[in-house]
N, C-alpha and C positions, 0 to 999 in steps of 0.2 A: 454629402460630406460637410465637417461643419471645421470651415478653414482655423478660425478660432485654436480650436480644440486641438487639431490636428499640430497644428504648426507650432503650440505652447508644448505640446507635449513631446512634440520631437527635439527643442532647443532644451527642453530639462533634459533630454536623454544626453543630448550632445553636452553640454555645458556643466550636470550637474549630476548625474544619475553616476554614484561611484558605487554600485551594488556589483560588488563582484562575485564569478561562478567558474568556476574551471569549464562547463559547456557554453559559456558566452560566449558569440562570434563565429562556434562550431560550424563547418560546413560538411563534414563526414555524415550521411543520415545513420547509418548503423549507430553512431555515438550520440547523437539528438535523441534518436530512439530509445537508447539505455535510459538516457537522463529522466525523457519525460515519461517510461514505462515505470523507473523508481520514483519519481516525485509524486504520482496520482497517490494521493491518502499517505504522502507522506512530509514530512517538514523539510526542509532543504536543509538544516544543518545535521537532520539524523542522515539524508540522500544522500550529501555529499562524500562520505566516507563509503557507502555499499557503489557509488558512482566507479569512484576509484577504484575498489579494488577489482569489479566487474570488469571494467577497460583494462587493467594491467593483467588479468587471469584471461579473458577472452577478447584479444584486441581486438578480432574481425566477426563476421556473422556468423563464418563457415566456423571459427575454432568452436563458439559457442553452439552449433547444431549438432558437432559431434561429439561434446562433451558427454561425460555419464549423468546421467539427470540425476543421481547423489550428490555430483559435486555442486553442479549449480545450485539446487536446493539448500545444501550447507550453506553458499555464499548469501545467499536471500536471507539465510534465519534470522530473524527478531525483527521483520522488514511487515512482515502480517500480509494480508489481502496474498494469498499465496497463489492464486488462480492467476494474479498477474506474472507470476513467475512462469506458470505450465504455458501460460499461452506465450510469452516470449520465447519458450526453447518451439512452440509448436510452428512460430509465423519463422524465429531462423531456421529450421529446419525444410520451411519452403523453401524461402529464399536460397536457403543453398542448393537443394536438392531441384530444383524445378528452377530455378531463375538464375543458375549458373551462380549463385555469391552475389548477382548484381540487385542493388537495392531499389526495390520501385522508384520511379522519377514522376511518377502523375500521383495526383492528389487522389482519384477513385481507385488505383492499385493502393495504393501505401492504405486505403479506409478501410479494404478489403482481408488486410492481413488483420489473422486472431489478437482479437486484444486492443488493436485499435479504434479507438473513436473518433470523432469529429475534431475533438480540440487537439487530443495526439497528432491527426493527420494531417490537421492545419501548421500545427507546428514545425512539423517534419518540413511538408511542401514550401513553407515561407523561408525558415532557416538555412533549410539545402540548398533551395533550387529557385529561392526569391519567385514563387508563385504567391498568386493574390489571394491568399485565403489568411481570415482572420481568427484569432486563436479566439477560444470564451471561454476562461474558466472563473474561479472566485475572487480573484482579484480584479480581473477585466469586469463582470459584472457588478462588482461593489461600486469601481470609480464612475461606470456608465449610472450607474443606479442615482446615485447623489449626483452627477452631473446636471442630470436631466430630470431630476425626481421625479423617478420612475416605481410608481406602486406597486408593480404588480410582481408577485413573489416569485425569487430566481429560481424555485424548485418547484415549479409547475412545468407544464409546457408548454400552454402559451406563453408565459415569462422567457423562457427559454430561447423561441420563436422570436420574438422582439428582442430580448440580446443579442441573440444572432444578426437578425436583419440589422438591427443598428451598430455592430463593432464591424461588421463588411460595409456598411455605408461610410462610418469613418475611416476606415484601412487608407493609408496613403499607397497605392497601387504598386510604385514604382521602387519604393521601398520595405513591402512588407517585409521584411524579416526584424528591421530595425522600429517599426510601429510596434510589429506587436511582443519586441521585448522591452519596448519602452514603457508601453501601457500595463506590463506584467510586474515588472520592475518599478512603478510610479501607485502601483495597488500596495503593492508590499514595504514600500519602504514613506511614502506622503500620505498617499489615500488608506490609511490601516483600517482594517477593522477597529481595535482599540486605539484610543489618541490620536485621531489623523491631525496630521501638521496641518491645518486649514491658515494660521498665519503665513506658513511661508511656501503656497502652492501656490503654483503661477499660472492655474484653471480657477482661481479662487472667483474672479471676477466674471466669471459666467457660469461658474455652480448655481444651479436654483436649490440645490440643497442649503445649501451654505446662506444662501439669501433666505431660505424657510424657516433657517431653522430647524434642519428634518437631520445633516448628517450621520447624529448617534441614532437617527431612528432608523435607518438605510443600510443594505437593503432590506426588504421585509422577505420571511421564510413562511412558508404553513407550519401549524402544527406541527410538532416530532412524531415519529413512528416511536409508538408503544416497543420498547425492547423483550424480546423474549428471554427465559431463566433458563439455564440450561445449569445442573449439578452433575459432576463429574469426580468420578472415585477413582485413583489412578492408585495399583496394586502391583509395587514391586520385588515383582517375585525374583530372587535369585537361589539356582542351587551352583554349588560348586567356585563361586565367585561367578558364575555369567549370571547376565540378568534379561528377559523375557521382553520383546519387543516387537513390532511389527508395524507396517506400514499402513496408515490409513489408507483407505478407498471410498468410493463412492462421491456423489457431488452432495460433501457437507463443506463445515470449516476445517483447514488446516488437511488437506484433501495432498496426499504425497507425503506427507510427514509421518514420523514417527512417533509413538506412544507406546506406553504401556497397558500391563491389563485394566480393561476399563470395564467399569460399572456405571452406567449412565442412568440417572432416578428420574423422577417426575419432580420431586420431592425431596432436599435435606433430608438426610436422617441424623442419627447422633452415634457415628461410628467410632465414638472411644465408648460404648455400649457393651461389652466384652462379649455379650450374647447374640447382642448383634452382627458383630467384626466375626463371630467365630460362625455364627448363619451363613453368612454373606461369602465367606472362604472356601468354606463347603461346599458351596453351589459352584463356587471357579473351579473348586482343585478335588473334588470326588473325597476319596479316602485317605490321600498322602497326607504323612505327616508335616507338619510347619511348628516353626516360632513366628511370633509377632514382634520386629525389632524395635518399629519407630512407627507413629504417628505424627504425620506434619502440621504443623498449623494451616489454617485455611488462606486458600489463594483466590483470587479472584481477577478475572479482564474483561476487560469493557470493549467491546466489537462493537460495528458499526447498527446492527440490529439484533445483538444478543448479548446476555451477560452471566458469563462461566466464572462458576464456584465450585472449589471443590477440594479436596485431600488427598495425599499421597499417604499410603501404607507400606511398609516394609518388608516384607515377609520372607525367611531363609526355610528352602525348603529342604527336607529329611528325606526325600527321594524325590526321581523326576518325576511328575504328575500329567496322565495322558490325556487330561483335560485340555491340556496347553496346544493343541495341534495349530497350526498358524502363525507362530510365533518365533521367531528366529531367537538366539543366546549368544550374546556379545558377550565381552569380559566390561568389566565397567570404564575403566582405562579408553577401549574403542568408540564408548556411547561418544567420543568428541567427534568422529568423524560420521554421526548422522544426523541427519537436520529434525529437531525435532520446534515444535511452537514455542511461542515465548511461555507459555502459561506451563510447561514440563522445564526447560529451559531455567528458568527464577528459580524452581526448585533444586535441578541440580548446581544450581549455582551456592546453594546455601547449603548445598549438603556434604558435609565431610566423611571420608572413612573414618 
């Protein structure tokens, strides 16, 4: 334990640390759990809103495990990383079903439920239940990193290993839940990524960063992963006013949501190509007749290891087409009550009748 460190950082918590959160202080685990299951890959001022409305729609575990996994889904949408949604309906649906509603109270049950990791679990365990496990995510690694000027890059695993072993060597034991939102709280708001206040941090004086000269160099990362391209033709078919939709499967992106007819390429093509657009229809919809209403401008989102491009098509069909088997026919009106990705989402957002 490095008393210094320790004791600076807990009188900034005390004294000066005005970073407020509606889960601050929280001691209910079910509701720590919401918090830290929506902030993983996401920003706390987009969190804060899907925070709220999650605790006010499913106050307890049990309401949330026997909710219709539509609704929760709707409530997720534009939140991304959607896998962290399935596995929070899959860990309350233990908890209800198998642990009576009652929420783990040990650090190796709470690590154990789907979805949780190590800094989740720490989190839960400290906040709840004042156990000594210490949280590590990007802000606890950044202020350790320039503290101690420490090189070795946070996205390895030995780097990992060493933040680790060092945020539980500094843990003040008897208070963790207030160490390590102090240390979370003093990343995000002193120690920034961009512009840290190093004038008026009160670790300043035993930074070896700050003494190196290294801060904006800190922490170090490896290389990025190469993104892969993914193009996507989204074919909206409607006859009669319904319009043609269906629930993804399988373990890709955006896995429970809904889309439309898709045409997924290796490759761009140039589907304002009339010969092409009329190819390519053919092959979806056999012999029925169609118009071509609209083509959309190109969309594009940036995922964490891929990047989807691609266009929405219109198409009013002149009889139902038994190509379509799979696909369920809402009226357009209902598309608001199904979750669909941000990347279909943008679209009907700009699109008028």
């Amino acid at each position: 334990m490095n008393p210094f460190f320790t004791k600076n950082l807990l009188a900034w918590n005390q004294d000066l640390n005005t970073r407020m959160m509606p889960w601050k202080g929280e001691k209910d685990p079910y509701k720590i759990w919401i918090s830290e299951i929506i902030l993983q890959q996401t920003r706390v001022e987009q969190g804060l809103r899907y925070y709220e409305k999650f605790i006010q729609t499913f106050s307890t575990v049990c309401s949330l495990a026997h909710a219709p996994e539509q609704d929760v889904f709707k409530l997720w949408e534009g939140l991304g990383y959607y896998s962290r949604c399935k596995n929070l309906l899959t860990s309350a649906r233990f908890i209800c079903d198998q642990l009576n509603g009652k929420f783990p109270d040990t650090y190796e049950e709470i690590r154990e439920l789907k979805g949780v990791g190590a800094y989740t679990a720490a989190a839960i365990a400290s906040f709840a239940y004042q156990l000594p496990y210490a949280v590590v995510d990007g802000n606890v690694m950044r202020v350790l990193s320039r503290y101690f000027s420490i090189s070795e890059p946070v996205d390895t695993t030995e780097g990992k290993k060493k933040y680790t072993q060092l945020a539980g060597d500094l843990l003040d034991r008897e208070r963790p839940d207030l160490y390590n939102q102090a240390i979370m709280d003093f990343g995000a708001v002193v120690c920034k990524p961009q512009q840290p206040a190093c004038t008026r941090c009160p670790l300043q004086s035993g930074c070896l960063a700050y003494k190196q000269g290294r801060v904006h160099e800190l922490p170090l990362k490896k290389k990025g992963v190469r993104k892969r391209s993914r193009w996507l033709y989204y074919f909206v078919i409607i006859y009669q006013g319904e319009v043609c939709i269906r629930k993804r499967t399988g373990r890709d992106i955006w896995e429970n949501l809904y889309e439309f007819v898709l045409q997924e390429v290796d490759t761009p093509f140039f589907i304002e190509d009339e010969s092409v657009l009329q190819q390519n229809l053919r092959a979806l919809l056999g012999h029925t007749d169609f118009t071509i209403r609209t083509i959309s401008h190109e969309y594009r989102q940036e995922l964490t290891h891929q990047t989807v491009t691609g266009k929405f098509v219109e198409v009013e069909l002149h009889a139902p087409s038994p190509h379509l088997s799979g696909y369920e026919r809402v009226s357009r009106p209902a598309l608001d009550q199904y979750p669909f990705p941000r990347f279909i989402t943008r679209y009907l957002q700009n699109t008028v009748d």
